[in-house]
mmCIF file of the N, C-alpha and C atoms, coordinates in Angstrom:
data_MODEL
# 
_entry.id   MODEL 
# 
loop_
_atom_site.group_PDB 
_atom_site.id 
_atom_site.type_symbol 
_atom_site.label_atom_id 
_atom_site.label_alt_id 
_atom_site.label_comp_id 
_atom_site.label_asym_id 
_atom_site.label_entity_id 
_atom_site.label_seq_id 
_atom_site.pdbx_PDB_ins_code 
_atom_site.Cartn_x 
_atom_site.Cartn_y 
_atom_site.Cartn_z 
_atom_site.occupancy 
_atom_site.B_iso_or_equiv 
_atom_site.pdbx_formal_charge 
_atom_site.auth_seq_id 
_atom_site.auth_comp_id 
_atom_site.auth_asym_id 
_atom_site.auth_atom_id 
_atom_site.pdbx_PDB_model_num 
ATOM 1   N N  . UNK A 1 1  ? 16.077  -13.266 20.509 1.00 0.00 ? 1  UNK A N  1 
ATOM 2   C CA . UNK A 1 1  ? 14.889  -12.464 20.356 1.00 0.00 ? 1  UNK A CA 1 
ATOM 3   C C  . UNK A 1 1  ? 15.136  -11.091 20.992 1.00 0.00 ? 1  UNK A C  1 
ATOM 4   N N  . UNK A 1 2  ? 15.013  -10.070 20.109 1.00 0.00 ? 2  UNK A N  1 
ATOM 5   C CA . UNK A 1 2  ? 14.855  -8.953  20.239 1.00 0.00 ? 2  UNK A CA 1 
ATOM 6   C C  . UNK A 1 2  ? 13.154  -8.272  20.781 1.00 0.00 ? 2  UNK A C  1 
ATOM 7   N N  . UNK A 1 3  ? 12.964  -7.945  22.481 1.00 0.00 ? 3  UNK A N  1 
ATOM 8   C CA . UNK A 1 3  ? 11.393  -7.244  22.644 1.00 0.00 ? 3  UNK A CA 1 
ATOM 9   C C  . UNK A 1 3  ? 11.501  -6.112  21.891 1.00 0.00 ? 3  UNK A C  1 
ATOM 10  N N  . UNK A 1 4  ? 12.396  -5.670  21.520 1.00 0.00 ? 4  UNK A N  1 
ATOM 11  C CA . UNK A 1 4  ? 12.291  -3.780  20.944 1.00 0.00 ? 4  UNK A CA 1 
ATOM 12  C C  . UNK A 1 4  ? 11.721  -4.308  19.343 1.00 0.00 ? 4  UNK A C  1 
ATOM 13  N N  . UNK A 1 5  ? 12.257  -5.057  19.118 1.00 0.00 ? 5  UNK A N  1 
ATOM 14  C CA . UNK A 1 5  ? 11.317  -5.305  17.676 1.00 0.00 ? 5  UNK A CA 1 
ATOM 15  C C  . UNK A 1 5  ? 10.111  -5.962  17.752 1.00 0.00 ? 5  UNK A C  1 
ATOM 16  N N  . UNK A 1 6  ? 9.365   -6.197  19.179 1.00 0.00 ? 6  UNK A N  1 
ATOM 17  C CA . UNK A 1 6  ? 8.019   -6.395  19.561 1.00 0.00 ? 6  UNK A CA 1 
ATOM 18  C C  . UNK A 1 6  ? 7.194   -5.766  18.595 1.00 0.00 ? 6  UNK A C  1 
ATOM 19  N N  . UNK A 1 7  ? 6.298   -6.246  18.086 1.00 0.00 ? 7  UNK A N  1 
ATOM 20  C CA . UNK A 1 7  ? 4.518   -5.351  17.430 1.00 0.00 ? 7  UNK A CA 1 
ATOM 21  C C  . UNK A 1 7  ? 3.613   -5.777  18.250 1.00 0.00 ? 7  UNK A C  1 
ATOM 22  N N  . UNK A 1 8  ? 2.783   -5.208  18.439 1.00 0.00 ? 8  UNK A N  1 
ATOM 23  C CA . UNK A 1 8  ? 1.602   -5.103  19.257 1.00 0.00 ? 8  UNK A CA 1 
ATOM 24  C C  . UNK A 1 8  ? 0.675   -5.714  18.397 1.00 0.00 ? 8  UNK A C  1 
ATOM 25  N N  . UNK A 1 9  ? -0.116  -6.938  18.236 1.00 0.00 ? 9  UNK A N  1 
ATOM 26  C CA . UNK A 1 9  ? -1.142  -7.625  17.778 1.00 0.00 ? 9  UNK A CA 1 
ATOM 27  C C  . UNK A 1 9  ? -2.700  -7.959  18.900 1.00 0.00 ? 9  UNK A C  1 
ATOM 28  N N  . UNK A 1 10 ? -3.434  -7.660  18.290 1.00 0.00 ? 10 UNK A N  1 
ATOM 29  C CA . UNK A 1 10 ? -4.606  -7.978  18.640 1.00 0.00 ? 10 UNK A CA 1 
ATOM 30  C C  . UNK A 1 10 ? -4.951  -9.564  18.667 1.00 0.00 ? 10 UNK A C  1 
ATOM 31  N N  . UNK A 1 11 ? -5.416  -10.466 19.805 1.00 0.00 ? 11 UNK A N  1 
ATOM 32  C CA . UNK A 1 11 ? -5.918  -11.268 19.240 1.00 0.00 ? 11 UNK A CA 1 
ATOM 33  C C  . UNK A 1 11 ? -7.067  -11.568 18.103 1.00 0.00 ? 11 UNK A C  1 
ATOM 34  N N  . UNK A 1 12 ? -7.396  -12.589 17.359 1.00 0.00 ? 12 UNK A N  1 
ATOM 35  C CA . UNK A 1 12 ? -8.309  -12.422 16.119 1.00 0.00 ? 12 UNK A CA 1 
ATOM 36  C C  . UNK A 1 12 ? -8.726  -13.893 16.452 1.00 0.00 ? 12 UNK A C  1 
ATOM 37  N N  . UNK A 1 13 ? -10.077 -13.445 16.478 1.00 0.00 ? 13 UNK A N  1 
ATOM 38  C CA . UNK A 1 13 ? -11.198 -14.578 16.413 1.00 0.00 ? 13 UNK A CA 1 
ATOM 39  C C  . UNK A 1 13 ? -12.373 -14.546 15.202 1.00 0.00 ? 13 UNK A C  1 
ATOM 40  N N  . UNK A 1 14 ? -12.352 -15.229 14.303 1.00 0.00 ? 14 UNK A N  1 
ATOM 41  C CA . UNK A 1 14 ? -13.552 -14.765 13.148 1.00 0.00 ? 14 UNK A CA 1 
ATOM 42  C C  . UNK A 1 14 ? -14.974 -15.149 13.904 1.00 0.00 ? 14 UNK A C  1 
ATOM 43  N N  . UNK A 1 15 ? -14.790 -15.967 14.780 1.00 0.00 ? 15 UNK A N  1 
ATOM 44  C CA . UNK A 1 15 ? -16.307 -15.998 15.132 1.00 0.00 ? 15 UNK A CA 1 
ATOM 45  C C  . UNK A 1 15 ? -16.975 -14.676 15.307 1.00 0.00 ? 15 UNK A C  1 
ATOM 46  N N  . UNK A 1 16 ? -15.744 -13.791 16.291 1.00 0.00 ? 16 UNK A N  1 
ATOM 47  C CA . UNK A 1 16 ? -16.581 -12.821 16.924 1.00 0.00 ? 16 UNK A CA 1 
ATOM 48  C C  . UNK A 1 16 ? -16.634 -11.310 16.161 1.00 0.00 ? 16 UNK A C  1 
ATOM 49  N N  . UNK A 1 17 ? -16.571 -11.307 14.471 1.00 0.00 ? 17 UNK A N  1 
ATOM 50  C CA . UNK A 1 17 ? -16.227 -10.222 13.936 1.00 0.00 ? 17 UNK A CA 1 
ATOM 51  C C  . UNK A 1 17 ? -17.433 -9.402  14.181 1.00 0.00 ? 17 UNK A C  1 
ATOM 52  N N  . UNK A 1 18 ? -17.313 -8.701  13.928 1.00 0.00 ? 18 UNK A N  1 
ATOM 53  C CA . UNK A 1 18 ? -18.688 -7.346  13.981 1.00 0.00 ? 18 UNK A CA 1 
ATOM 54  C C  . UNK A 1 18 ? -19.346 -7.626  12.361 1.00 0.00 ? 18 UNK A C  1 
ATOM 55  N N  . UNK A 1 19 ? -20.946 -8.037  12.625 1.00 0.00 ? 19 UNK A N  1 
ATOM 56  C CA . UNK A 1 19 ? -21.750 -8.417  11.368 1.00 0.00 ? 19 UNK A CA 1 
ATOM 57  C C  . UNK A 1 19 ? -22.099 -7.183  10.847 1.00 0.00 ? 19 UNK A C  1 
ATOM 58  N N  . UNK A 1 20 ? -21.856 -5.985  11.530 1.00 0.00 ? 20 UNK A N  1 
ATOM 59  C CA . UNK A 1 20 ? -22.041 -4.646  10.665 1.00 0.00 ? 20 UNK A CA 1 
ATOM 60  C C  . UNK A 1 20 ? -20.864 -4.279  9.816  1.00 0.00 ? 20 UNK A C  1 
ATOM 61  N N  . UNK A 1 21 ? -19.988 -5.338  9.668  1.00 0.00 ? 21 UNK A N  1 
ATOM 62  C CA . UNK A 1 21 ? -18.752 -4.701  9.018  1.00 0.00 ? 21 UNK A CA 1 
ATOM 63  C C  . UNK A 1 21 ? -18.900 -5.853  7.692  1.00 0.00 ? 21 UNK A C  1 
ATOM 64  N N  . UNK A 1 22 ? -18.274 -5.198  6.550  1.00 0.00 ? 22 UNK A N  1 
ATOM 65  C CA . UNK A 1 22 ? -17.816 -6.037  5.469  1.00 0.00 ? 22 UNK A CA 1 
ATOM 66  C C  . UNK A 1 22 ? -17.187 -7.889  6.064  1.00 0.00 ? 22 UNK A C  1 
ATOM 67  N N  . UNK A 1 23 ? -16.828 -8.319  4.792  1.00 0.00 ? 23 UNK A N  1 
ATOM 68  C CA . UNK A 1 23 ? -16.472 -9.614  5.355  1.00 0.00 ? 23 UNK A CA 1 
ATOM 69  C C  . UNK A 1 23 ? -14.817 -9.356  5.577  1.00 0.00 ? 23 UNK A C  1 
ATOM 70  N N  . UNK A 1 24 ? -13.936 -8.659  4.512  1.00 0.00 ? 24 UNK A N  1 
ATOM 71  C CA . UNK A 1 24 ? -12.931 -8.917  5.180  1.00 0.00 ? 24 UNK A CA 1 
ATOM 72  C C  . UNK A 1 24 ? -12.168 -8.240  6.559  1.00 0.00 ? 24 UNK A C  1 
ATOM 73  N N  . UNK A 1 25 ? -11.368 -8.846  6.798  1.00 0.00 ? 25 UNK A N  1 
ATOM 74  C CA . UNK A 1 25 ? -10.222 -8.056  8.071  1.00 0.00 ? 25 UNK A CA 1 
ATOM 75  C C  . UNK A 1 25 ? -9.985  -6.660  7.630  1.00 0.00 ? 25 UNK A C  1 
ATOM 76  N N  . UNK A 1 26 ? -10.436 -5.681  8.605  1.00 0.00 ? 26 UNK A N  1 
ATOM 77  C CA . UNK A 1 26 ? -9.910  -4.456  8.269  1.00 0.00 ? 26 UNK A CA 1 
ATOM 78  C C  . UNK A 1 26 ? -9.034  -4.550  9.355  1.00 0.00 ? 26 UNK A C  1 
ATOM 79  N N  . UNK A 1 27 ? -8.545  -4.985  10.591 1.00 0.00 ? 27 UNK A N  1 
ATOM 80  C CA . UNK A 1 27 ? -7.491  -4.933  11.540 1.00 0.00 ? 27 UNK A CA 1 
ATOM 81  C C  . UNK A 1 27 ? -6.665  -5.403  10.335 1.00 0.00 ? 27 UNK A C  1 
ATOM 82  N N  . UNK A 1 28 ? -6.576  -6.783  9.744  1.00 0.00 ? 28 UNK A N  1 
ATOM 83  C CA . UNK A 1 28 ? -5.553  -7.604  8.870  1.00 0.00 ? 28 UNK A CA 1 
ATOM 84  C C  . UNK A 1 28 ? -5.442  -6.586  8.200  1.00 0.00 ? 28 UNK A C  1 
ATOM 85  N N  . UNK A 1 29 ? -5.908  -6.178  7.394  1.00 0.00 ? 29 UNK A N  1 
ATOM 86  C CA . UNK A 1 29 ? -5.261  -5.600  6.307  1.00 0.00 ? 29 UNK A CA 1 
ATOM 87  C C  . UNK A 1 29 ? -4.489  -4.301  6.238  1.00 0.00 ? 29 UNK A C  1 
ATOM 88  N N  . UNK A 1 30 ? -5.053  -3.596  7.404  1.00 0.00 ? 30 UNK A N  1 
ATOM 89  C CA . UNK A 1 30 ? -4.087  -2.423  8.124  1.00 0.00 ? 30 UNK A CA 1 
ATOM 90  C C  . UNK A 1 30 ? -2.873  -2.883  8.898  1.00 0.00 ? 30 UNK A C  1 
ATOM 91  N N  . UNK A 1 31 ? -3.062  -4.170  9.333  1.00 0.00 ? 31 UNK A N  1 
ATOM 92  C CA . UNK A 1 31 ? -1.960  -4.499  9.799  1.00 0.00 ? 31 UNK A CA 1 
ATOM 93  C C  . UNK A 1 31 ? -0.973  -5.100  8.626  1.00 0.00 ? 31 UNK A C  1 
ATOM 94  N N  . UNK A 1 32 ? -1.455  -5.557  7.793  1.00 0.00 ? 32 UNK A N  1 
ATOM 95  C CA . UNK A 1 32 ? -0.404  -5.800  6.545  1.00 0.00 ? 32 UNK A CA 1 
ATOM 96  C C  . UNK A 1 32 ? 0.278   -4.664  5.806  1.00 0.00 ? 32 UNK A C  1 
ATOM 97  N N  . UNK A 1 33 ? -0.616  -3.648  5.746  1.00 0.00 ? 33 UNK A N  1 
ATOM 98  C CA . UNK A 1 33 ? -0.194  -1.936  5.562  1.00 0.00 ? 33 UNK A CA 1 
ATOM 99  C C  . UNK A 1 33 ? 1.041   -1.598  5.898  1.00 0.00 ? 33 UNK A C  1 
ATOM 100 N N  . UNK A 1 34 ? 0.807   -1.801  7.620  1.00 0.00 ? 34 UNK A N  1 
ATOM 101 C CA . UNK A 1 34 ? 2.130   -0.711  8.157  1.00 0.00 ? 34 UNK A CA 1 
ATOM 102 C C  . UNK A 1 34 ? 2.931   -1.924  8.127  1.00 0.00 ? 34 UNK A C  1 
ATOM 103 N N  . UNK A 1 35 ? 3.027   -3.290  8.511  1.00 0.00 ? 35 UNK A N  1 
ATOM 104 C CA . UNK A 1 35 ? 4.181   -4.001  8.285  1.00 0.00 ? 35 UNK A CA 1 
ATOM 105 C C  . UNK A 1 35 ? 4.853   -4.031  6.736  1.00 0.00 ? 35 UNK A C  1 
ATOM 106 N N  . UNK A 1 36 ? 4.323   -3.656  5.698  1.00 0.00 ? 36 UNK A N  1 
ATOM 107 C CA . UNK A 1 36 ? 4.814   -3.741  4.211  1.00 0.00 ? 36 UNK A CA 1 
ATOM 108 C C  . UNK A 1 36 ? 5.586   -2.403  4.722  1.00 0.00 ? 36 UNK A C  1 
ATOM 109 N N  . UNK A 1 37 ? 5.182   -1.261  5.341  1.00 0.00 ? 37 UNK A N  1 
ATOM 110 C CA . UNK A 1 37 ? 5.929   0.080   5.547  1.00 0.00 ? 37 UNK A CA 1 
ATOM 111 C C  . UNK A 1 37 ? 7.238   -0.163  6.541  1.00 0.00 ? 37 UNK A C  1 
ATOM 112 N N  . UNK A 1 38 ? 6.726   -1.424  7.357  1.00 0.00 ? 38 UNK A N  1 
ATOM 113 C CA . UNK A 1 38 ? 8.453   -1.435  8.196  1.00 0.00 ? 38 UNK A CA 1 
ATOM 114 C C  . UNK A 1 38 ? 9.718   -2.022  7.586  1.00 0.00 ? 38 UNK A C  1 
ATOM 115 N N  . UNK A 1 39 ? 8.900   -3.211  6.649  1.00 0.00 ? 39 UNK A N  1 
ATOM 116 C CA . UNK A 1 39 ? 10.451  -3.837  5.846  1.00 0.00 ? 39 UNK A CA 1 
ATOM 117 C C  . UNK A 1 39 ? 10.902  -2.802  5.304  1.00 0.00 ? 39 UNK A C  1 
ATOM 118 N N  . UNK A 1 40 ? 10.680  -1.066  4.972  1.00 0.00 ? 40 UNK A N  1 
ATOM 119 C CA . UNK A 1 40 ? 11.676  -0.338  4.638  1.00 0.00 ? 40 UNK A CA 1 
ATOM 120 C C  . UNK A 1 40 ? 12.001  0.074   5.528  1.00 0.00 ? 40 UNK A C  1 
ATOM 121 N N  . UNK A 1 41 ? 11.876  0.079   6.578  1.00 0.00 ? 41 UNK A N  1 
ATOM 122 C CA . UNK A 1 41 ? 12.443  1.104   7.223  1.00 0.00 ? 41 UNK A CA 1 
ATOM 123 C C  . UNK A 1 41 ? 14.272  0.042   7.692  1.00 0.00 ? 41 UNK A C  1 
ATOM 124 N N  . UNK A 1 42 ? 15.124  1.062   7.526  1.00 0.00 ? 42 UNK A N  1 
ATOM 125 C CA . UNK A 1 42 ? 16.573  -0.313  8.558  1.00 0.00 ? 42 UNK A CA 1 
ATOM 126 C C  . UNK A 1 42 ? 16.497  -0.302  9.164  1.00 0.00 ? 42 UNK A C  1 
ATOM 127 N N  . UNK A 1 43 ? 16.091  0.746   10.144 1.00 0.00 ? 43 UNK A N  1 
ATOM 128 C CA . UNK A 1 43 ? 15.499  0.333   11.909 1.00 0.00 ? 43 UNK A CA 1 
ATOM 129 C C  . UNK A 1 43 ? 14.089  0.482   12.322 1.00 0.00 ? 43 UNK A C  1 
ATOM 130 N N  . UNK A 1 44 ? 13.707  -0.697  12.626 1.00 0.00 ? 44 UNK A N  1 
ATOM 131 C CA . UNK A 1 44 ? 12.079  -0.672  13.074 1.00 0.00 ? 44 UNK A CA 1 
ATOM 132 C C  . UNK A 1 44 ? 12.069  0.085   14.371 1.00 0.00 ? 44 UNK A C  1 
ATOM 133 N N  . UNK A 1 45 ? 12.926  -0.014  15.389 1.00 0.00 ? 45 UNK A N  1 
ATOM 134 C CA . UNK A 1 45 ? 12.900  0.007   16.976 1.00 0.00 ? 45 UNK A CA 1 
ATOM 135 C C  . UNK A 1 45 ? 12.472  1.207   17.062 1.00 0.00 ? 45 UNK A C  1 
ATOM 136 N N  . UNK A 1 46 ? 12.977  2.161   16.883 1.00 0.00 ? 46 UNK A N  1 
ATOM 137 C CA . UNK A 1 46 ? 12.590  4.159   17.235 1.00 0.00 ? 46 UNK A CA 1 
ATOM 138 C C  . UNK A 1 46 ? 11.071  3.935   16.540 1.00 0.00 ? 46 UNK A C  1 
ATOM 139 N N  . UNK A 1 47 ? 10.696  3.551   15.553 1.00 0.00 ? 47 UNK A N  1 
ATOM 140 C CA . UNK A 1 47 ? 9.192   3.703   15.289 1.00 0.00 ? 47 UNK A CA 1 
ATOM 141 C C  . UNK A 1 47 ? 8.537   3.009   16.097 1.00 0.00 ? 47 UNK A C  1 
ATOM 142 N N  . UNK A 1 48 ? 8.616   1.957   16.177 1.00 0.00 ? 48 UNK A N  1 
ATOM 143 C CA . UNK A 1 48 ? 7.619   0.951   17.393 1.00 0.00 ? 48 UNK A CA 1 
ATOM 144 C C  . UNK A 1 48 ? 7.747   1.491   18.179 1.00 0.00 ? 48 UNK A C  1 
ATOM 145 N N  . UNK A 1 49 ? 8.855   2.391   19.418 1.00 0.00 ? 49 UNK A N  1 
ATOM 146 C CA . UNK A 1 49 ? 9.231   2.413   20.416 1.00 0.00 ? 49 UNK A CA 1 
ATOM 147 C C  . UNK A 1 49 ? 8.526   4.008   20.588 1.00 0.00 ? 49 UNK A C  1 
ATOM 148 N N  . UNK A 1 50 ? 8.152   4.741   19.248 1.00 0.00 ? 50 UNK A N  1 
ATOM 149 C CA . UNK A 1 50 ? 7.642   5.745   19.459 1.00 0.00 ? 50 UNK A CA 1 
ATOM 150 C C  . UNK A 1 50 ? 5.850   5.821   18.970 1.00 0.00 ? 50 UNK A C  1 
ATOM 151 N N  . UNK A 1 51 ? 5.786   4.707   18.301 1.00 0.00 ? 51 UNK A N  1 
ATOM 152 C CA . UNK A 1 51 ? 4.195   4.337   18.161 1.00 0.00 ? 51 UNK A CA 1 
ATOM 153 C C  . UNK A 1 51 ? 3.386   3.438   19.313 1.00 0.00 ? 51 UNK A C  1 
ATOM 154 N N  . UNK A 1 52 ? 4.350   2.828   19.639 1.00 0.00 ? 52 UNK A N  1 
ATOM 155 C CA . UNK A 1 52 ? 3.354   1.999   20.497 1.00 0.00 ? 52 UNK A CA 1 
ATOM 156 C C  . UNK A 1 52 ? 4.720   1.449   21.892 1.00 0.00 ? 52 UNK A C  1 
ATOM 157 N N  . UNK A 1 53 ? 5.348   2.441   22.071 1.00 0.00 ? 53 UNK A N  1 
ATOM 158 C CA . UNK A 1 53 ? 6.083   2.526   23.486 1.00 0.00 ? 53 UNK A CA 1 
ATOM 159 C C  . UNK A 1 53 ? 6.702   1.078   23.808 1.00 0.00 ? 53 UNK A C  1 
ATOM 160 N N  . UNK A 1 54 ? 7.211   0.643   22.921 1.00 0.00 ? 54 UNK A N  1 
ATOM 161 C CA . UNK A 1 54 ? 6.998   -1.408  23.471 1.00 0.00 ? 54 UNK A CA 1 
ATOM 162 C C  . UNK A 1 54 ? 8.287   -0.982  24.251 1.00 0.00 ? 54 UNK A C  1 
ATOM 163 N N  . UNK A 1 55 ? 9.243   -0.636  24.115 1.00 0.00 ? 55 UNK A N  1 
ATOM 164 C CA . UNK A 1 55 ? 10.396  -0.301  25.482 1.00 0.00 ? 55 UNK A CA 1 
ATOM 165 C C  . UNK A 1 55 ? 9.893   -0.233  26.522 1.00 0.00 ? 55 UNK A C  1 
ATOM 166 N N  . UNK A 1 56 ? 8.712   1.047   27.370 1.00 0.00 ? 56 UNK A N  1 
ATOM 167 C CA . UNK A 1 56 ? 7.602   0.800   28.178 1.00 0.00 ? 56 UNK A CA 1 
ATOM 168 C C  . UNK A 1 56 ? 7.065   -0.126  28.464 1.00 0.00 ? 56 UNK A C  1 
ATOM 169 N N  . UNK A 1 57 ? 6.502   -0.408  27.296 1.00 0.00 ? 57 UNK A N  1 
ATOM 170 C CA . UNK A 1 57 ? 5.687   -1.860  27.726 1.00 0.00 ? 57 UNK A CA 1 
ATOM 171 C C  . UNK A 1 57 ? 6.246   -2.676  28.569 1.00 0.00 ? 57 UNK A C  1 
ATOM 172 N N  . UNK A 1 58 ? 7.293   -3.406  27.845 1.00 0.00 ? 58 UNK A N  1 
ATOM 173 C CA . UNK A 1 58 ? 8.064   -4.458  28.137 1.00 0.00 ? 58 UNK A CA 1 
ATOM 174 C C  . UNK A 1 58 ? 8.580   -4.470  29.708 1.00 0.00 ? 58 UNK A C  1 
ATOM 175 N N  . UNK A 1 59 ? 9.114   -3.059  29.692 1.00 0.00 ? 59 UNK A N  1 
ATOM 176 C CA . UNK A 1 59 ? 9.480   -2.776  31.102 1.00 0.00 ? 59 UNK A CA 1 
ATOM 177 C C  . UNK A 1 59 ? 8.233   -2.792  31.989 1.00 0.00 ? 59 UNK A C  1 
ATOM 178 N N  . UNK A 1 60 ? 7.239   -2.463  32.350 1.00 0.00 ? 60 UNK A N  1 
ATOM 179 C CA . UNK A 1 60 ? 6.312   -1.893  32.937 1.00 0.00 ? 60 UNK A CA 1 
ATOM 180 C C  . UNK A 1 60 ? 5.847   -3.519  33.454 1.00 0.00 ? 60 UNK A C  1 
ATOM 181 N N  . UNK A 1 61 ? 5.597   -4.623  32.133 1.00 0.00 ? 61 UNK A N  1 
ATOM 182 C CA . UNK A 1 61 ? 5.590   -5.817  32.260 1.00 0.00 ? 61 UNK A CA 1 
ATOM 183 C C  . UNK A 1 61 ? 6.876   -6.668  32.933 1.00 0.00 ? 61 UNK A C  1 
ATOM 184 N N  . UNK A 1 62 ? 7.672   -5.823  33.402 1.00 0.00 ? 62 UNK A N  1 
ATOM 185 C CA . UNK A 1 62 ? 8.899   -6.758  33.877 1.00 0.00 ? 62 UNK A CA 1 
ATOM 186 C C  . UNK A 1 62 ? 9.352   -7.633  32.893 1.00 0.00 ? 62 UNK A C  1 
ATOM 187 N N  . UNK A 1 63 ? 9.161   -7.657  31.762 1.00 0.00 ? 63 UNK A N  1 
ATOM 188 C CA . UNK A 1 63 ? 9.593   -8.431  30.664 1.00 0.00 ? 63 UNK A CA 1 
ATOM 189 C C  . UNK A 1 63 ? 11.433  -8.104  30.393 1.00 0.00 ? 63 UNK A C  1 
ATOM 190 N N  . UNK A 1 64 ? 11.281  -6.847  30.727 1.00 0.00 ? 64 UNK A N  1 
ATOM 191 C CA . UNK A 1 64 ? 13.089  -6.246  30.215 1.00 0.00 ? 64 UNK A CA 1 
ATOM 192 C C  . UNK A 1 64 ? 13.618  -5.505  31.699 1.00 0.00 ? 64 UNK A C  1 
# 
């Protein structure tokens, strides 16, 4: 297991969706978005690592 190819996920509970919103997942389906956009990319790591810092992370968490 590679952390640099970490994504950042929200937990998801349907109980607790917001009743002012439509029925489906708008987290899901944005999150299906940019993951359909990473299987092109050949390296995920520099984008994650520059969208959502998971190198940082990981470290900061003592994880790496």
């Amino acid at each position: 297991m590679n952390p640099e190819n970490g994504y950042p996920v929200v937990p998801y509970n349907a109980e607790f969706q917001n009743p002012d919103r439509s029925n489906k997942d708008e987290y899901l389906l944005a999150l299906m978005e940019e993951i359909d956009d990473l299987k092109k990319m050949a390296d995920v790591r520099p984008y994650l690592d520059e969208m959502y810092k998971v190198r940082q992370s990981f470290k900061a968490a003592k994880l790496i």
